[in-house]
mmJSON file of the N, C-alpha and C atoms, coordinates in Angstrom:
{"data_MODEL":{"atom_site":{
"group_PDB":["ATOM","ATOM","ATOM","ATOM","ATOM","ATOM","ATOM","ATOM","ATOM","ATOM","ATOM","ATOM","ATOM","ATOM","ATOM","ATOM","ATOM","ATOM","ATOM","ATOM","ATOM","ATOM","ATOM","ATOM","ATOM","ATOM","ATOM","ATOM","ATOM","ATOM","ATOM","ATOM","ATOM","ATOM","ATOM","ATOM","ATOM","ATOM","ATOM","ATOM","ATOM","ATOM","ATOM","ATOM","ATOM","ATOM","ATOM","ATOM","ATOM","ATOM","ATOM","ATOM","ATOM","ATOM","ATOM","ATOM","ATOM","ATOM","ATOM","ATOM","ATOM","ATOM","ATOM","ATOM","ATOM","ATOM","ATOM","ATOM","ATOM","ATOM","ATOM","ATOM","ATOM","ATOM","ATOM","ATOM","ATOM","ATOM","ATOM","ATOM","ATOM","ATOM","ATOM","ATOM","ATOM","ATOM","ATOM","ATOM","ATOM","ATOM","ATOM","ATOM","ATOM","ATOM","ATOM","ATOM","ATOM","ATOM","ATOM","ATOM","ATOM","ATOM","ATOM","ATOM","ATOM","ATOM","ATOM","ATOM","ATOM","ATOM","ATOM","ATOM","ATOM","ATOM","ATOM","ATOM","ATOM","ATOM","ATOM","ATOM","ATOM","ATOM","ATOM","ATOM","ATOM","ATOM","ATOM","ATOM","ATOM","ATOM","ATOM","ATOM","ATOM","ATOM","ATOM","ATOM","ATOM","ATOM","ATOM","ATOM","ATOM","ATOM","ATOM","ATOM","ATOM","ATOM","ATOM","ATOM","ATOM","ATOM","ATOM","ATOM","ATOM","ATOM","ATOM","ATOM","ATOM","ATOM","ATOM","ATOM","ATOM","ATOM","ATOM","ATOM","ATOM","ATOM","ATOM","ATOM","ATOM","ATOM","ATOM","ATOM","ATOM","ATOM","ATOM","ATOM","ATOM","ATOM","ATOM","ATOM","ATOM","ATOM","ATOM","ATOM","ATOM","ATOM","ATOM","ATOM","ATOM","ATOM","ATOM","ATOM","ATOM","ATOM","ATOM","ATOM","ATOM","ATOM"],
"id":[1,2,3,4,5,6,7,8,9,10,11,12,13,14,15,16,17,18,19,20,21,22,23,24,25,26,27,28,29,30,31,32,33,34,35,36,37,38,39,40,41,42,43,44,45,46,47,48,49,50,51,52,53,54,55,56,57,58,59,60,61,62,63,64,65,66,67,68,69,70,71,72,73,74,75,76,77,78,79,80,81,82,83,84,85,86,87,88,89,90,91,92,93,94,95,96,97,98,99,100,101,102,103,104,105,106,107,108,109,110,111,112,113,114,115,116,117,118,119,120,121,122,123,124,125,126,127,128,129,130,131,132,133,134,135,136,137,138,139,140,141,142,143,144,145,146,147,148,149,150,151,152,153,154,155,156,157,158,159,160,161,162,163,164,165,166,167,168,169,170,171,172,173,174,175,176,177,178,179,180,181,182,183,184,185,186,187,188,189,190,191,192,193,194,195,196,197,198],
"type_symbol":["N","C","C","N","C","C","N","C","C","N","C","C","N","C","C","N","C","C","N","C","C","N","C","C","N","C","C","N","C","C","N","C","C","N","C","C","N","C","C","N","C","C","N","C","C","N","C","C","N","C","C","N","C","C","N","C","C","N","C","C","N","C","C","N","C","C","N","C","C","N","C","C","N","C","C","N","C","C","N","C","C","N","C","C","N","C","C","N","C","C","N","C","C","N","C","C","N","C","C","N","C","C","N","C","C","N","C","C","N","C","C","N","C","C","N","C","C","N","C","C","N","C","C","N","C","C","N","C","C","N","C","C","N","C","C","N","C","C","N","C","C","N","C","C","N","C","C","N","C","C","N","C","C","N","C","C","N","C","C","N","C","C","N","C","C","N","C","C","N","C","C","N","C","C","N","C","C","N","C","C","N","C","C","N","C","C","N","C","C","N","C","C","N","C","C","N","C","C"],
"label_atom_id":["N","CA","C","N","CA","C","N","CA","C","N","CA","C","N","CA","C","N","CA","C","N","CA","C","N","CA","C","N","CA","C","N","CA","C","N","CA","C","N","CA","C","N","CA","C","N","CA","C","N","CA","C","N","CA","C","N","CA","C","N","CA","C","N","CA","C","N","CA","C","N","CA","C","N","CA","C","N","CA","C","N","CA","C","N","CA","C","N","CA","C","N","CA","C","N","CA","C","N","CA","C","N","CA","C","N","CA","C","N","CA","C","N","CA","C","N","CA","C","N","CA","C","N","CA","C","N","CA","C","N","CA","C","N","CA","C","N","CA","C","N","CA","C","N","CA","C","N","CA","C","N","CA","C","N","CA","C","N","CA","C","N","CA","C","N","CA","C","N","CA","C","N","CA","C","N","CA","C","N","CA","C","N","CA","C","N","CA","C","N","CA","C","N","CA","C","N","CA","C","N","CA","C","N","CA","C","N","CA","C","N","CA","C","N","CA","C","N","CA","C","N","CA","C","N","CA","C","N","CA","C"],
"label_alt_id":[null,null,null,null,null,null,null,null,null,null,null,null,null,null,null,null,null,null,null,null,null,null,null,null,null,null,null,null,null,null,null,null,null,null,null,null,null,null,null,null,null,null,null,null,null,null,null,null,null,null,null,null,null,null,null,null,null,null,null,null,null,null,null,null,null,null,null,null,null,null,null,null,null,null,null,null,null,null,null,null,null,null,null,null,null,null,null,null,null,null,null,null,null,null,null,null,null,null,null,null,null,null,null,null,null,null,null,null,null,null,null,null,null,null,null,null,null,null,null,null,null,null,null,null,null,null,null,null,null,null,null,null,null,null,null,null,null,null,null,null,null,null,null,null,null,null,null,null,null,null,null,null,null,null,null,null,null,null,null,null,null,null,null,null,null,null,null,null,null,null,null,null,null,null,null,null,null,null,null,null,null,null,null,null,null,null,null,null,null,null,null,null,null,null,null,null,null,null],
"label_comp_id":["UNK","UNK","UNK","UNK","UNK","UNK","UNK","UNK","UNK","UNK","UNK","UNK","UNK","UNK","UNK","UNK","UNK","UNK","UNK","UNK","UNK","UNK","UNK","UNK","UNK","UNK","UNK","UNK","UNK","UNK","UNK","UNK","UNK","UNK","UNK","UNK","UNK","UNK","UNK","UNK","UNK","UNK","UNK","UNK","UNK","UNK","UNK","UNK","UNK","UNK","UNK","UNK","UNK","UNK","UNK","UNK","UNK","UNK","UNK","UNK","UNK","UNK","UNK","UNK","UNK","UNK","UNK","UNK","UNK","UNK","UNK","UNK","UNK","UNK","UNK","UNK","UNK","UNK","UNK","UNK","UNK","UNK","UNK","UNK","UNK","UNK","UNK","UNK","UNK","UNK","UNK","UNK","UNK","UNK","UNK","UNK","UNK","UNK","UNK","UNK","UNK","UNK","UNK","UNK","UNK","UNK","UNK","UNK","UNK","UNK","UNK","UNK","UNK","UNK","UNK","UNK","UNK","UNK","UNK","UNK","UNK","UNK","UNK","UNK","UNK","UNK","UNK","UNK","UNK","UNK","UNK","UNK","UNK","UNK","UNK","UNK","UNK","UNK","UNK","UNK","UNK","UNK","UNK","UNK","UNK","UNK","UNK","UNK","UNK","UNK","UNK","UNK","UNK","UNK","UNK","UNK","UNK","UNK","UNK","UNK","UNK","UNK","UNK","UNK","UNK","UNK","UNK","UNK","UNK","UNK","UNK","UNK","UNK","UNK","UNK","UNK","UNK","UNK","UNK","UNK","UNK","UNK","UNK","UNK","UNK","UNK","UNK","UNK","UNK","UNK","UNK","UNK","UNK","UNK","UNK","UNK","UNK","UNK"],
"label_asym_id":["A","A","A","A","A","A","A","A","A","A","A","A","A","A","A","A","A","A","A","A","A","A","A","A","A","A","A","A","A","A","A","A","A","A","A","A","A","A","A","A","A","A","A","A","A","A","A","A","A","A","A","A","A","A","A","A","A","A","A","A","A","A","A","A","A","A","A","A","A","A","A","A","A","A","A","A","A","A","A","A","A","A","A","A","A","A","A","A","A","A","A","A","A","A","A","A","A","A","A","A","A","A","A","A","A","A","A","A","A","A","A","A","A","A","A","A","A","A","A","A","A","A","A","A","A","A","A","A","A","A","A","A","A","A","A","A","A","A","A","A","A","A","A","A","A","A","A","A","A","A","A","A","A","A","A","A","A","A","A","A","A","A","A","A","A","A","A","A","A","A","A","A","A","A","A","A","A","A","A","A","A","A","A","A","A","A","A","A","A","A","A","A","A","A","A","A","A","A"],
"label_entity_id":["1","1","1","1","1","1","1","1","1","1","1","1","1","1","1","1","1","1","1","1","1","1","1","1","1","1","1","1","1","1","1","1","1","1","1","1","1","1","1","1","1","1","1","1","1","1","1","1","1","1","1","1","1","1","1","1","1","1","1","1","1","1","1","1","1","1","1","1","1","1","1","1","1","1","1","1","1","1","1","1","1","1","1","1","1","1","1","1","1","1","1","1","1","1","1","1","1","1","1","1","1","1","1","1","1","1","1","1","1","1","1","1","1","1","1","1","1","1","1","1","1","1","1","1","1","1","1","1","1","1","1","1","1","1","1","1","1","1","1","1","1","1","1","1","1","1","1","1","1","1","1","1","1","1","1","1","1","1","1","1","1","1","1","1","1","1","1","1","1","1","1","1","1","1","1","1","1","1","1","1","1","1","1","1","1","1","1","1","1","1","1","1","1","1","1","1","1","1"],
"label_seq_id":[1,1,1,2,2,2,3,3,3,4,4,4,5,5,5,6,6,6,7,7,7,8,8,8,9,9,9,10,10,10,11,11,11,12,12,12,13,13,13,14,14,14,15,15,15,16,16,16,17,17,17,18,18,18,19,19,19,20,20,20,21,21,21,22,22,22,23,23,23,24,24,24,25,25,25,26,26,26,27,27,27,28,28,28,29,29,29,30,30,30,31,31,31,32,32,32,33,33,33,34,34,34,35,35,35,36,36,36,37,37,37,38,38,38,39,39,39,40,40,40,41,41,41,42,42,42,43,43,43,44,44,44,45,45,45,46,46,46,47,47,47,48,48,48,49,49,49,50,50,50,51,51,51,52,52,52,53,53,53,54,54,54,55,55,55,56,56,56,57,57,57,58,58,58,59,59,59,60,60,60,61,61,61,62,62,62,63,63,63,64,64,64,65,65,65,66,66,66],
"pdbx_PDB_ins_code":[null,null,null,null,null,null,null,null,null,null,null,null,null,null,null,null,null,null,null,null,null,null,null,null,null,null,null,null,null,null,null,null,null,null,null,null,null,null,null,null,null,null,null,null,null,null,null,null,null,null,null,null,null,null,null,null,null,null,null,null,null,null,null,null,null,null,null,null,null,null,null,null,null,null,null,null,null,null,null,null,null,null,null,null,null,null,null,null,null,null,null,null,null,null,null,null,null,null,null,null,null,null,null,null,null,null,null,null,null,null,null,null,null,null,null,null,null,null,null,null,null,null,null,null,null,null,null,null,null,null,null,null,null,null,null,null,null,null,null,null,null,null,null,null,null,null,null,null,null,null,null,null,null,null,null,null,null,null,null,null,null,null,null,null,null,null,null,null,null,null,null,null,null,null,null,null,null,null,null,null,null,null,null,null,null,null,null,null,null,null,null,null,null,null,null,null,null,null],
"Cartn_x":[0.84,0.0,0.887,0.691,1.178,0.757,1.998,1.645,0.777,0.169,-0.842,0.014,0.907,1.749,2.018,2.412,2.823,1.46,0.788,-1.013,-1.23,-0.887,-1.415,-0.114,0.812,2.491,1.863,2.68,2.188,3.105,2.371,3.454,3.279,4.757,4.901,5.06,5.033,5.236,5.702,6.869,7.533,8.159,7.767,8.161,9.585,10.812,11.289,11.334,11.297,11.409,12.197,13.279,14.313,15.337,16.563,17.452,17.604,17.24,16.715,16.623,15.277,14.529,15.325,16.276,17.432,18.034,18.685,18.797,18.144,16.775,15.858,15.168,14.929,13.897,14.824,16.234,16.96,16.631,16.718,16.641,15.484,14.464,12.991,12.76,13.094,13.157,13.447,14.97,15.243,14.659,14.268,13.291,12.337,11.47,10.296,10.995,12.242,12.393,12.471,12.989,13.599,11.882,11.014,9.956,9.138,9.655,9.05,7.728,7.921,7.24,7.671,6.913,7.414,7.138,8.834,8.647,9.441,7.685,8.294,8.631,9.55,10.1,10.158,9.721,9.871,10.852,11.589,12.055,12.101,12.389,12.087,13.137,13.67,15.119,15.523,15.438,15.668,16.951,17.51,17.627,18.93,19.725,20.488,19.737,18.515,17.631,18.142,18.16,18.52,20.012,20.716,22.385,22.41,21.53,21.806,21.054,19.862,19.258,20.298,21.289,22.141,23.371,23.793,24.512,24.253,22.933,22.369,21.839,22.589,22.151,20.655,19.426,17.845,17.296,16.87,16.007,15.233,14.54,13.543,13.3,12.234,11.929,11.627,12.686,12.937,11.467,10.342,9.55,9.568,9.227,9.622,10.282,9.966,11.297,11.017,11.128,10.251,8.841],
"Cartn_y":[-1.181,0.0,1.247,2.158,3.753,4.425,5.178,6.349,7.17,8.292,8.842,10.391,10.39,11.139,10.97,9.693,9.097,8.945,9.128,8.983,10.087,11.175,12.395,13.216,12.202,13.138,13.646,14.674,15.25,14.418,14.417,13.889,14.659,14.334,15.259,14.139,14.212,13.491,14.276,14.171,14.532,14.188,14.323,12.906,13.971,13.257,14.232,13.533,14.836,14.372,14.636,15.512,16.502,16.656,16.789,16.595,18.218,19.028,20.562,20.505,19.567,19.317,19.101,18.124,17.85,18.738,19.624,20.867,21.705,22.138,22.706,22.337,21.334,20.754,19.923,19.58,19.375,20.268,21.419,22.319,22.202,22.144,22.004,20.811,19.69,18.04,18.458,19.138,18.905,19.823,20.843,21.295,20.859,20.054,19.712,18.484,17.536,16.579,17.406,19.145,18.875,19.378,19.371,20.204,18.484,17.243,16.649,15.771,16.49,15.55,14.099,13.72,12.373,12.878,12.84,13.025,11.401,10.973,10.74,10.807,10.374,10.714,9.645,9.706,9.253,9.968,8.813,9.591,9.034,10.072,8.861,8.694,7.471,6.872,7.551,8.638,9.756,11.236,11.82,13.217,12.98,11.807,11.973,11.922,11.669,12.161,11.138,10.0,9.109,9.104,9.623,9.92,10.858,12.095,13.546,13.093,12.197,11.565,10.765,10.35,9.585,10.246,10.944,12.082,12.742,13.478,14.097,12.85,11.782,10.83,10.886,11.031,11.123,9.658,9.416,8.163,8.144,7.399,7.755,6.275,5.778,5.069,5.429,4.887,4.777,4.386,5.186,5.223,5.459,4.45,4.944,5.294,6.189,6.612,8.413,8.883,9.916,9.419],
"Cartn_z":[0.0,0.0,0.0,-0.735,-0.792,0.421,0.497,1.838,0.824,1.766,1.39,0.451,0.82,-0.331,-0.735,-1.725,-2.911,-3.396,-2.871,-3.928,-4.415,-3.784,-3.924,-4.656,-5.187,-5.675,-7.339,-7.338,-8.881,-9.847,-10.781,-11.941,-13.515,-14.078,-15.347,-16.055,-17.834,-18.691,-19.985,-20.55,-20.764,-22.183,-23.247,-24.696,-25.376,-25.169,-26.022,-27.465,-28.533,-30.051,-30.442,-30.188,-30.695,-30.152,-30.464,-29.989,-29.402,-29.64,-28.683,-27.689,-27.311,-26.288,-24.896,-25.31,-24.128,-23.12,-23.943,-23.275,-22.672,-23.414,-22.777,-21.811,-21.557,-20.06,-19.254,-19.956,-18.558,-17.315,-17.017,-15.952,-15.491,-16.528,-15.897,-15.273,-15.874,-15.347,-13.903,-13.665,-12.671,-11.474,-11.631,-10.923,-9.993,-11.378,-10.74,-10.103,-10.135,-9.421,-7.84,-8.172,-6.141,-5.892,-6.467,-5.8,-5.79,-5.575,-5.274,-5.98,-7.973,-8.854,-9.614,-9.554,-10.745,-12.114,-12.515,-13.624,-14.902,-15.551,-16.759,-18.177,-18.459,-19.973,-20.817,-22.123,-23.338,-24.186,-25.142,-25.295,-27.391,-28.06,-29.613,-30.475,-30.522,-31.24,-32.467,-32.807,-33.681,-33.212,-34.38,-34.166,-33.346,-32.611,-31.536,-30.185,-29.767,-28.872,-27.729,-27.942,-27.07,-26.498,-27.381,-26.891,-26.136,-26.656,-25.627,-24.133,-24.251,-22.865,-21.894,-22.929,-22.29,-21.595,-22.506,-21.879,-20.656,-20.858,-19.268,-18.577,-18.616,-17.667,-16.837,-17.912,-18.001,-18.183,-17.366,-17.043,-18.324,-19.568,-20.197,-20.794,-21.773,-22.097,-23.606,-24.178,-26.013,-26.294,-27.361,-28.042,-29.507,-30.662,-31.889,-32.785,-33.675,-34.157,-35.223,-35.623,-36.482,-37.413],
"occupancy":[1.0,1.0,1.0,1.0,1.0,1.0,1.0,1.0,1.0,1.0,1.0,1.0,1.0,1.0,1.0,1.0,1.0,1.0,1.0,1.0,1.0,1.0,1.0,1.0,1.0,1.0,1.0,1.0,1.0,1.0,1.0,1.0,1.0,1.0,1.0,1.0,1.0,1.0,1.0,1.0,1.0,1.0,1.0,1.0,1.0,1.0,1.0,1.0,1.0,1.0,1.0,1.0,1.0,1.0,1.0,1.0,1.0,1.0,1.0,1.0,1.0,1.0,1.0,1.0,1.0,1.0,1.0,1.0,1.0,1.0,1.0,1.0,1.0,1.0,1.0,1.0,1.0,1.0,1.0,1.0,1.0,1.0,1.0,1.0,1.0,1.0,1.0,1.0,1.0,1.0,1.0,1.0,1.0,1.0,1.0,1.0,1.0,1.0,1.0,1.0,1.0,1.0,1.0,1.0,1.0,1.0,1.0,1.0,1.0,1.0,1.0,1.0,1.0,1.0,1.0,1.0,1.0,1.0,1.0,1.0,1.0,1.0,1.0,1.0,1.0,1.0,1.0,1.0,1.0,1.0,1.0,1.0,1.0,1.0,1.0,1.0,1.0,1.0,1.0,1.0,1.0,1.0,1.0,1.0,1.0,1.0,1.0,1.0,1.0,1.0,1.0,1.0,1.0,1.0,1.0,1.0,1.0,1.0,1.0,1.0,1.0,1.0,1.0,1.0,1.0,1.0,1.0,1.0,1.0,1.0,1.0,1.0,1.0,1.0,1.0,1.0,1.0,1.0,1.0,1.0,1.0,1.0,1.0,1.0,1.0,1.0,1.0,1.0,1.0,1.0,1.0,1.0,1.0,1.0,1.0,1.0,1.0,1.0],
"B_iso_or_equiv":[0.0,0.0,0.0,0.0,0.0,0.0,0.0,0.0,0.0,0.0,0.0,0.0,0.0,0.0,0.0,0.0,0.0,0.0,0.0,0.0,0.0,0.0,0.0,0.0,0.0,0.0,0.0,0.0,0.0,0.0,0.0,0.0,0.0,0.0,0.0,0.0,0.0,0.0,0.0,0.0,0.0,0.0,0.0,0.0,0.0,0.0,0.0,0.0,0.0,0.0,0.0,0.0,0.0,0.0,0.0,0.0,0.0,0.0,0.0,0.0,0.0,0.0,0.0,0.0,0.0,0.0,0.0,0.0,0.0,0.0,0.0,0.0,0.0,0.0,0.0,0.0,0.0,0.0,0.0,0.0,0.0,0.0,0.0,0.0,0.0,0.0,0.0,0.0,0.0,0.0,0.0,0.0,0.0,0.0,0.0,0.0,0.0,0.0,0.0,0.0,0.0,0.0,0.0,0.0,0.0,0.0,0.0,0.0,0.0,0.0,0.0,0.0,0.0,0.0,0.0,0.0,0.0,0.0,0.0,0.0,0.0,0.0,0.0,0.0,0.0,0.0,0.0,0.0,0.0,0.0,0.0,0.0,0.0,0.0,0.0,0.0,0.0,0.0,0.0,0.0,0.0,0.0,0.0,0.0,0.0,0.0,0.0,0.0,0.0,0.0,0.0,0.0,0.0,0.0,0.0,0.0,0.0,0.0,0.0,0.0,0.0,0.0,0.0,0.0,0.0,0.0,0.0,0.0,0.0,0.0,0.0,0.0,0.0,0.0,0.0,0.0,0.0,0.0,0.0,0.0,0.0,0.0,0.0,0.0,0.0,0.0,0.0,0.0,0.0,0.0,0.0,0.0,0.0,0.0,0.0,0.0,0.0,0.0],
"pdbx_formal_charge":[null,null,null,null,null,null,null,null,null,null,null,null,null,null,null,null,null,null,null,null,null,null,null,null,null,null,null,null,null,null,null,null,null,null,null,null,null,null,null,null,null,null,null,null,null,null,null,null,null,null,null,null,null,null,null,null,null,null,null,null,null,null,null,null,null,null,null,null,null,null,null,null,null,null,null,null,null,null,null,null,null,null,null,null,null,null,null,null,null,null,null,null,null,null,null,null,null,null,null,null,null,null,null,null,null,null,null,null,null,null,null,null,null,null,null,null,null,null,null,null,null,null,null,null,null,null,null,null,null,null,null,null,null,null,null,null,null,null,null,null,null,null,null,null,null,null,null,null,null,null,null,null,null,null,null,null,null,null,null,null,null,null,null,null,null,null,null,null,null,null,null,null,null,null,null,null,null,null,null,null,null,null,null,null,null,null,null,null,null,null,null,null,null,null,null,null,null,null],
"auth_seq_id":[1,1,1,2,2,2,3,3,3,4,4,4,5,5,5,6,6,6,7,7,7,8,8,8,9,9,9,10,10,10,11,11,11,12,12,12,13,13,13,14,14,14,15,15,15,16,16,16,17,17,17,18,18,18,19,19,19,20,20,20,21,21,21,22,22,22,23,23,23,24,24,24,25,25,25,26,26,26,27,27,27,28,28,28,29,29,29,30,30,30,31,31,31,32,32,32,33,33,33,34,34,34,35,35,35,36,36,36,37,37,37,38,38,38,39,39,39,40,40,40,41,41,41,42,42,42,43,43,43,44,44,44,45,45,45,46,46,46,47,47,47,48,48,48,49,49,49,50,50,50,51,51,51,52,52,52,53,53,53,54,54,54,55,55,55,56,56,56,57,57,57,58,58,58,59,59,59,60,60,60,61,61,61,62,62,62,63,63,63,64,64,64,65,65,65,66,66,66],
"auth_comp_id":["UNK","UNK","UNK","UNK","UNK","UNK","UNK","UNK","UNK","UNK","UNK","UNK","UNK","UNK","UNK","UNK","UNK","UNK","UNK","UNK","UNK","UNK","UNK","UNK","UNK","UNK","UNK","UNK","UNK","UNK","UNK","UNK","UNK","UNK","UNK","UNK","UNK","UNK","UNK","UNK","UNK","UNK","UNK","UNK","UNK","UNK","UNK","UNK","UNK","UNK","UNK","UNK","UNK","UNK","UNK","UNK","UNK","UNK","UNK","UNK","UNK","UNK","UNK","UNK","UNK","UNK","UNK","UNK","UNK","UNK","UNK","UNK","UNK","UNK","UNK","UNK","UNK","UNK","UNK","UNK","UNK","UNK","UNK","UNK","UNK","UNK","UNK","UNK","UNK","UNK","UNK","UNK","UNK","UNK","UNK","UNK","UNK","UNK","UNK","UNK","UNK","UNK","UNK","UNK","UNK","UNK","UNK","UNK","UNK","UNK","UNK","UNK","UNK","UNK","UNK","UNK","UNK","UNK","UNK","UNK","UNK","UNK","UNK","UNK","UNK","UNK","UNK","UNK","UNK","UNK","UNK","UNK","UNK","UNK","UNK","UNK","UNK","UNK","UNK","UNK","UNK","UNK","UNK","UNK","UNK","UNK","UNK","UNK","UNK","UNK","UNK","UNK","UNK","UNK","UNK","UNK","UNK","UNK","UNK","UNK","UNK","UNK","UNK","UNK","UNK","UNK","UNK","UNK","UNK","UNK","UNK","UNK","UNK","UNK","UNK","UNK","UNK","UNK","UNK","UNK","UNK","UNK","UNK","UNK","UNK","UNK","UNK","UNK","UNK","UNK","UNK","UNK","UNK","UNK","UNK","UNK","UNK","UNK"],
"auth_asym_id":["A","A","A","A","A","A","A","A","A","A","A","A","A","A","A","A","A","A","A","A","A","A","A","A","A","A","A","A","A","A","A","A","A","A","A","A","A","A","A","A","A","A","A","A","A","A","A","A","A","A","A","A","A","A","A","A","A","A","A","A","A","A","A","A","A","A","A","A","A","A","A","A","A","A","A","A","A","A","A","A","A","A","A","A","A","A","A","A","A","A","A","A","A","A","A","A","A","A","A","A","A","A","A","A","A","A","A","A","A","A","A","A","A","A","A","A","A","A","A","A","A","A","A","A","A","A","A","A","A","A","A","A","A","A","A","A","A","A","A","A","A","A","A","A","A","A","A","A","A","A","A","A","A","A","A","A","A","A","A","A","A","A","A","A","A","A","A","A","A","A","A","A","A","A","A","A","A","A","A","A","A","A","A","A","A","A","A","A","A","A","A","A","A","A","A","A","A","A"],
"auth_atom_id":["N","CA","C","N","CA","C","N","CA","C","N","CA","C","N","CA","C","N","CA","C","N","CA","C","N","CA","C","N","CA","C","N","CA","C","N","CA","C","N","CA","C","N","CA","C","N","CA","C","N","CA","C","N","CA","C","N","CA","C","N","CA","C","N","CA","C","N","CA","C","N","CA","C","N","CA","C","N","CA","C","N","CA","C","N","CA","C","N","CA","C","N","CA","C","N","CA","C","N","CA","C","N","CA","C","N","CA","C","N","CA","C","N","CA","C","N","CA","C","N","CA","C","N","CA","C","N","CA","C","N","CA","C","N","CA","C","N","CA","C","N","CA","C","N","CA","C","N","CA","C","N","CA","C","N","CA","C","N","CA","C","N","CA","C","N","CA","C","N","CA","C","N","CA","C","N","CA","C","N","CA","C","N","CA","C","N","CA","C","N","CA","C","N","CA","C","N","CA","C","N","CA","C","N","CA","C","N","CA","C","N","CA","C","N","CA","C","N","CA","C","N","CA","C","N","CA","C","N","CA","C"],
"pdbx_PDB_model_num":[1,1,1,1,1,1,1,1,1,1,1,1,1,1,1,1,1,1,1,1,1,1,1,1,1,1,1,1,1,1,1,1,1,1,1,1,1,1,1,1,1,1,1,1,1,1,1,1,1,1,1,1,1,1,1,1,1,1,1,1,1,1,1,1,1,1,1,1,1,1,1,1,1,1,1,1,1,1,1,1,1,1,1,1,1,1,1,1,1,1,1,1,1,1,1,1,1,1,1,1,1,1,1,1,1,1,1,1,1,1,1,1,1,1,1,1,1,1,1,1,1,1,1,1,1,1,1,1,1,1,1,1,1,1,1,1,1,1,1,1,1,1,1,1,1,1,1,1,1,1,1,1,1,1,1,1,1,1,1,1,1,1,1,1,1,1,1,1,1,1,1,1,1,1,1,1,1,1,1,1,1,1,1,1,1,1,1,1,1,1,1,1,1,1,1,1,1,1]
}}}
């Protein structure tokens, strides 16, 4: 059973497509991690997208492709 704050935790979702993207919501990702959201990420086997995820060492789950 969940504590009653893990029921009630916010969560983000997050798809990156672009190898842009990486850069740009790194900071935000990490944000909302210290303010205590779950954040997840997709991420799509294109563009470099999965290398730059890998790079900023970003948790995500490979979706697709363009």
């Amino acid at each position: 059973m969940q504590s009653a704050k893990a029921e009630h935790r916010k969560s983000v979702w997050i798809d990156l497509d672009n190898s842009p993207h990486i850069p740009f919501f790194w900071p935000i990702i990490r944000r909302f991690e210290e303010n205590d959201y779950s954040v997840r990420l997709t991420a799509r086997n294109c563009f470099q997208v999965c290398g730059l995820a890998d790079f900023y060492k970003l948790k995500y789950k490979s979706i697709g492709k363009h």
